[in-house]
C-alpha positions in Angstrom: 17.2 -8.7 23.6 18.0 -5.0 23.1 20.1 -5.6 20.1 17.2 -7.3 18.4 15.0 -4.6 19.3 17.4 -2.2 17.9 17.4 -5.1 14.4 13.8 -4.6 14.5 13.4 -1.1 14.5 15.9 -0.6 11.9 13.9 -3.2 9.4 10.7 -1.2 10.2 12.0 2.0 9.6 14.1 0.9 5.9 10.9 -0.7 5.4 9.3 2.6 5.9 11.6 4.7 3.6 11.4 2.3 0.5 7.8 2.4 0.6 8.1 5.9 0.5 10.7 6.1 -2.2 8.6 3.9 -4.3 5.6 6.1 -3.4 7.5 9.1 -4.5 8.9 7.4 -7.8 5.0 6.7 -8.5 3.7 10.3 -7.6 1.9 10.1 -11.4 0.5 7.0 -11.0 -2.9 6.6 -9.8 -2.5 3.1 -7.7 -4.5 1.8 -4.4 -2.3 0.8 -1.9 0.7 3.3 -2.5 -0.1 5.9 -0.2 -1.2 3.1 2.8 2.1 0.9 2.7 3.7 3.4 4.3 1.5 4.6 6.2 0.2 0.9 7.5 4.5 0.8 8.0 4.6 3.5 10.8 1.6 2.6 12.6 2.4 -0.6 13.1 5.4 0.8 15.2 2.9 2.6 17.4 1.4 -0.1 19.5 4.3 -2.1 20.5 5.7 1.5 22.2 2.8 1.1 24.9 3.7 -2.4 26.3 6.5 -1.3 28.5 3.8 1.3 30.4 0.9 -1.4 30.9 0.9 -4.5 33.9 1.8 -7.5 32.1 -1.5 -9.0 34.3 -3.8 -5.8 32.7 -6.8 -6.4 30.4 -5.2 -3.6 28.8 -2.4 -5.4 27.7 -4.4 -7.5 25.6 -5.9 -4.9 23.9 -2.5 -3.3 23.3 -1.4 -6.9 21.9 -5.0 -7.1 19.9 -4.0 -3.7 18.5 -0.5 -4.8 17.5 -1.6 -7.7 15.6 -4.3 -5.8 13.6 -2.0 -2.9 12.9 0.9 -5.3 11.7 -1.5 -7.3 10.0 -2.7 -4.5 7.9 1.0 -3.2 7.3 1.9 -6.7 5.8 -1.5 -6.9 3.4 -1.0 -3.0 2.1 3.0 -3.4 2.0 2.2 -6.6 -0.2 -0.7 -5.3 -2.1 1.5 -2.2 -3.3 4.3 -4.3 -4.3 1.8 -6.6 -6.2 1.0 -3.1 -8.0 4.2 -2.2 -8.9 4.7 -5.8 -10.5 2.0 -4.4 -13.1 3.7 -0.9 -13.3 3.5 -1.7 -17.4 -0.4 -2.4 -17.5 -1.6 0.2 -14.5 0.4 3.4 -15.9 2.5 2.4 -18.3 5.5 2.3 -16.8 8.5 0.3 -18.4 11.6 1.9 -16.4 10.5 2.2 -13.0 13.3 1.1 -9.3 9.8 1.7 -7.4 9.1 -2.8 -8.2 12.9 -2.7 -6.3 12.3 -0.2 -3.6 9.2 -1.9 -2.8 10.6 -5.5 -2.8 12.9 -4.2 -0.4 10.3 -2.8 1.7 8.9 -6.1 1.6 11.5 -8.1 3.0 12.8 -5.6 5.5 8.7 -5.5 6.8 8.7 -9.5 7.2 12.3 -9.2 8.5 11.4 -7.4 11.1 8.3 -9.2 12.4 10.4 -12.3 12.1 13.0 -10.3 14.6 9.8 -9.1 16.4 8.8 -12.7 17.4 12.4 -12.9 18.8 11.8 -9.9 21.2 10.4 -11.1 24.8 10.8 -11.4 27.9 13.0 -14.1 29.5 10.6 -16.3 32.0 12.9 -17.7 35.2 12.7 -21.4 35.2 10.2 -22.3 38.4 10.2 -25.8 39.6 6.7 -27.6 39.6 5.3 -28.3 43.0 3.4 -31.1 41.6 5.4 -34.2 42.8 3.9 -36.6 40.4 6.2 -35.5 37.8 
């Protein structure tokens, strides 16, 4: 479990920095979602930081868990909405010779990567006999 965690956290972060790259290649280009990508890309680190600290039976856990959905959510629709953008670098700016489609295809897949790892982070339940002895 800690290696994934480790797999995750490196997805997120290279997701991060090709967003950025790509956001840096387009510093002329006046596009929607290029600033929020990365943005959305860091905060959807920050909620899944808190679980460790809250009772697994807390209320508050499931607004931590409400929180990370939304926040990962929105990372997934901006990371995709920018790289939707920079498929039209030619038509929005003008563009012709521009890495920032690759950077941000990258940051695509390393994004959805590393929710996929995500979903393989958890807790390992000990297996409890029923005490129902109709089964």
């Amino acid at each position: 479990m800690k290696y994934i965690l480790i797999i995750c956290t490196i997805l997120l972060v290279a997701s991060f920095l090709l967003s950025y790259l790509a956001y840096a290649e387009l510093d002329s280009c006046d596009l929607d979602f290029k600033f929020l990508s990365p943005l959305t890309v860091i905060i959807s680190l920050l909620p899944p930081m808190f679980y460790k600290f809250v009772d697994r039976e807390s209320r508050i856990r499931s607004y931590v868990s409400t929180l990370h959905l939304l926040a990962t959510l929105v990372a997934v629709l901006f990371n995709s909405m920018f790289f939707a953008e920079t498929s039209y670098l030619d038509k929005l700016c003008n563009i012709t010779d521009s890495s920032a489609y690759g950077y941000q295809l990258g940051s695509v897949l390393c994004l959805h990567l590393g929710v996929v790892a995500g979903h393989m982070i958890g807790r390992k339940m000990k297996y409890e006999r029923l005490g129902r002895v109709d089964i």
